[in-house]
N, C-alpha and C positions, 0 to 999 in steps of 0.2 A: 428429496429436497437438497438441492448442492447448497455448501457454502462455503465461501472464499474468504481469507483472511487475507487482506492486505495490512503490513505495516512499512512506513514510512517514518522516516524523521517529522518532525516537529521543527522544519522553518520554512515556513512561507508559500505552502500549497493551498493553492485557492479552493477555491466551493467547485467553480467551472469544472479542474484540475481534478477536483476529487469525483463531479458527478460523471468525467469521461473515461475515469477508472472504471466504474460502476455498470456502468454502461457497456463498456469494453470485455470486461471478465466476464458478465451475464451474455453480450455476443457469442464468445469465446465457446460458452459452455456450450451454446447452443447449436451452433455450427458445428460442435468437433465431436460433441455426445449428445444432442438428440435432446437436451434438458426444455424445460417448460421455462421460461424468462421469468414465470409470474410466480414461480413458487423457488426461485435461486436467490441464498442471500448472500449480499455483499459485504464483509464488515472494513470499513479503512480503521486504522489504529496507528496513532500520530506517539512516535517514542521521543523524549527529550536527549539533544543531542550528548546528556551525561550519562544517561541509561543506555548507550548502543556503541557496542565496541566491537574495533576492528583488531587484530593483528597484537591484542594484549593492551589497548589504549582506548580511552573514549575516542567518537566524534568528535566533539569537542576540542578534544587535546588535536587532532590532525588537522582540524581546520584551522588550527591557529597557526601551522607553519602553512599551512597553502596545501596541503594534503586531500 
């Protein structure tokens, strides 16, 4: 049984956005390793943009200059 961890920030991905994720990764598996679609899981995992840091700084702090 595969399972994928996706995580993304926390602004403004939609349901659509998140089910073409979902759909994609579980292709992905299947096309490239032979996996069974019905038994691969998918997890998305939405991080607040103060818990994800780049280069020694939140998200957060980069978006505020335009980064």
């Amino acid at each position: 049984m595969p399972y994928v961890n996706i995580r993304v920030t926390r602004d403004g991905v939609t349901a659509e956005q998140k089910q073409a994720l979902i759909a994609g990764a579980t292709q992905l598996l299947v096309d490239v390793l032979g996996k069974n679609p019905n038994t691969t899981v998918v997890v998305i995992e939405e991080v607040d943009t103060d818990n994800w840091g780049i280069g020694g700084e939140s998200v957060t702090e980069r978006r505020k200059r335009g980064e």
